[in-house]
N, C-alpha and C positions, 0 to 999 in steps of 0.2 A: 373069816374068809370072805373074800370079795367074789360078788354074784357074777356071772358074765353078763355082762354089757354096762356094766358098774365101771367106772373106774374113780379112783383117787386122785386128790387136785397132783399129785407125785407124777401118777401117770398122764394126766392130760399135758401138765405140763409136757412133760417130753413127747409125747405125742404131739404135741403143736411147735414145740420151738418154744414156746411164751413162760415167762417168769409167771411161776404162781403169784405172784402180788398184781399181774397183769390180769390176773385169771378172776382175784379176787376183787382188781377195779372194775371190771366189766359186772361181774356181778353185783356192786354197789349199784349201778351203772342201770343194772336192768336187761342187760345184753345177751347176759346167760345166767343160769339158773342150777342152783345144786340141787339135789334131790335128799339131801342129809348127810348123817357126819359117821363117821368110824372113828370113835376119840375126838381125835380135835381135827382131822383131815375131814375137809368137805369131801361130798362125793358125786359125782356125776353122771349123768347118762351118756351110753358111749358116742349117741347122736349131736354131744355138744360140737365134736372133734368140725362135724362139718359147718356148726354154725360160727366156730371159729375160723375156720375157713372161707364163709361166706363175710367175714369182721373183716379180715384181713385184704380179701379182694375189694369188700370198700373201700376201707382205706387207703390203698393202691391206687385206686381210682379218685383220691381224693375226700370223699367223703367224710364229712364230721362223725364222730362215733353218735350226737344227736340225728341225724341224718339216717343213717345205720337204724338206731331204735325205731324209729318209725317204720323200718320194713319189716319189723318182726314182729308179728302177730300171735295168738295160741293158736291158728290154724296154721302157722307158717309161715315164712316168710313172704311176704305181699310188695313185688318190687315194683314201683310206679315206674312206667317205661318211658313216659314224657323225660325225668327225670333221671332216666339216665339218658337219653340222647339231647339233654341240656348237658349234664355232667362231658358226654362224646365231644360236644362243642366247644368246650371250656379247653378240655385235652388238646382240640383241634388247633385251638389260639394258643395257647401254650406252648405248643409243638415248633406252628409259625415262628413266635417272636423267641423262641428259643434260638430254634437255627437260623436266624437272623442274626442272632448276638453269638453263636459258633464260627459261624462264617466270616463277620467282619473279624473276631478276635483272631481267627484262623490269618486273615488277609492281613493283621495289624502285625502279625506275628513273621510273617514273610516279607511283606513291605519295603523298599529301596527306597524309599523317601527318607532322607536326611533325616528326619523331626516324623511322627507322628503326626503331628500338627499341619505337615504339609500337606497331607494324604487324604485325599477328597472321600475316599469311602471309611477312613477315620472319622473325618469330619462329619459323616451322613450317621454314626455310631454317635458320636457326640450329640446330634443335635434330637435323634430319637432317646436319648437320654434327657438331657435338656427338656424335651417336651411328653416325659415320660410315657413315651410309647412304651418304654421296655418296662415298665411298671405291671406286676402280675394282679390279675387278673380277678384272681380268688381273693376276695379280704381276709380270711382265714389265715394269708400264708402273709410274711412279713417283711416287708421292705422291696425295694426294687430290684429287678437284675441291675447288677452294677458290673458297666462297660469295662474294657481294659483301661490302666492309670493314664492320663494324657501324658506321664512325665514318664513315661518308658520309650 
């Protein structure tokens, strides 16, 4: 019989949304921690629930799951606040040159110009591609935003 505040990787999974094999990379990982096994099911404290919680708002945020380990401590989690209003900041630009490239696709997408190509705020979409403005930001994340086709 399972203690209260115990649970089975069964039930944290469902309790989280996350595939047990998630459950189990993070704890390779260092991330979260079993407290031992019922058979062959690891077993948990019921307190992982929130620190998968706090993985997951990382990650949302960006944050590398290395990034993540470094906030968690045995006293707790210990979240550098420099770094997350470096993280605020990254969002910020993000956010920018996103609806930069919503807006022209929006505009490219309504457009009366004949061609594309005729279309001066096409043209200003091209040429921030060109000189990868629209390039992100985060090295983490992989390749450029890529403008609408010029041959539409």
């Amino acid at each position: 019989m399972i203690q209260k505040g115990i649970l089975d990787i069964a039930e944290v999974a469902k309790a989280s949304g996350l595939p047990a094999s998630t459950l189990r990379f993070y704890e390779e990982k260092g991330l979260i921690e079993s407290i031992g096994r019922n058979g062959l099911r690891r077993l948990f404290d019921s307190s992982v629930l929130q620190r998968l919680a706090l993985i997951s708002l990382g990650r949302s945020a960006g944050f590398s799951l290395d990034e993540i380990a470094t906030m968690f401590t045995t006293d707790g989690p210990r979240i550098d606040r420099a770094l997350l209003s470096a993280k605020a900041d990254e969002l910020d630009a993000k956010i920018h040159r996103l609806t930069a490239l919503r807006n022209g696709l929006r505009h490219a997408a309504a457009c009366q110009a004949p061609s594309h190509l005729e279309c001066p705020k096409f043209q200003r979409l091209l040429r921030m591609a060109g000189k990868k403005r629209l390039i992100r930001a985060d090295k983490r994340e992989r390749g450029p935003l890529k403008p609408a086709a010029a041959n539409e």
